[in-house]
N, C-alpha and C positions, 0 to 999 in steps of 0.2 A: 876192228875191221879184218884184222888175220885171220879171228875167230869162222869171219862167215868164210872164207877159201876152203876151211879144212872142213868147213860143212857137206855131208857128199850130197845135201839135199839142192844146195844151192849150186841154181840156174837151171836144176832138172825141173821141167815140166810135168803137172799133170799126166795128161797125155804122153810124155817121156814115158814115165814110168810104168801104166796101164801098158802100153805096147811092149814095153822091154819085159813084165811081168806075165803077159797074152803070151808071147815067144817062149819066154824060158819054163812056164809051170802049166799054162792052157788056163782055161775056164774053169773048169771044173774044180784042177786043184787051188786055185784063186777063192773060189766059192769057199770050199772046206778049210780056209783059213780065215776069210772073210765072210760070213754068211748073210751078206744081202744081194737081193732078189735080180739085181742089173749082171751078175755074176753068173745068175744059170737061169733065166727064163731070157729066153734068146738076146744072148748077150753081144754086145759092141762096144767099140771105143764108145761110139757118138753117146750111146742112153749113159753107160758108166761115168762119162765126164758131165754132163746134165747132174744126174744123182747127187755126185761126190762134189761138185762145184757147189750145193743145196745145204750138204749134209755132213758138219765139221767132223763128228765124229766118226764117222766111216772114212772121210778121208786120211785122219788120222791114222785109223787102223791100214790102210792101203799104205801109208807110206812108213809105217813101219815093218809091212811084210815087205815092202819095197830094201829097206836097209838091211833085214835079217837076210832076204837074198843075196843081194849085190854088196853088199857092206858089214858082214859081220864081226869084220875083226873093229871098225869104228863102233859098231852097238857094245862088244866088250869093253874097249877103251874105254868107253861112259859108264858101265856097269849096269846097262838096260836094259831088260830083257823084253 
């Protein structure tokens, strides 16, 4: 149970992190690290979480640009790139 506190994933939202990623990098650069279609053909929270709620592996990839952003010194500590 320790394990999940030091998770930075855990309690962040979906939708947390799509809006804190929108803020900090835009659409576009979100696209060119993520490249599906909710990310540059008129893109929004609402279609991106529809999508990624659908689609494990893209959300996957979202919440690891999510860590490499806000979290890189935890992605080192694991050795993940």
């Amino acid at each position: 149970m320790a394990q999940e506190h030091l998770d930075p994933l855990n309690g962040v939202t979906l939708e947390k992190m799509l809006t804190e990623l929108q803020a900090k990098l835009g659409w576009q650069a979100m696209y060119l690290e993520v490249s599906i279609n909710c990310f540059q053909k008129d893109p929004s929270i609402k279609s991106s979480l529809k999508f990624l709620r659908k689609t494990q592996w893209a959300r996957d990839k979202v919440e690891q640009l999510y860590l490499n952003t806000f979290h890189p010194y935890y992605l080192a500590s694991k050795n993940i790139k």
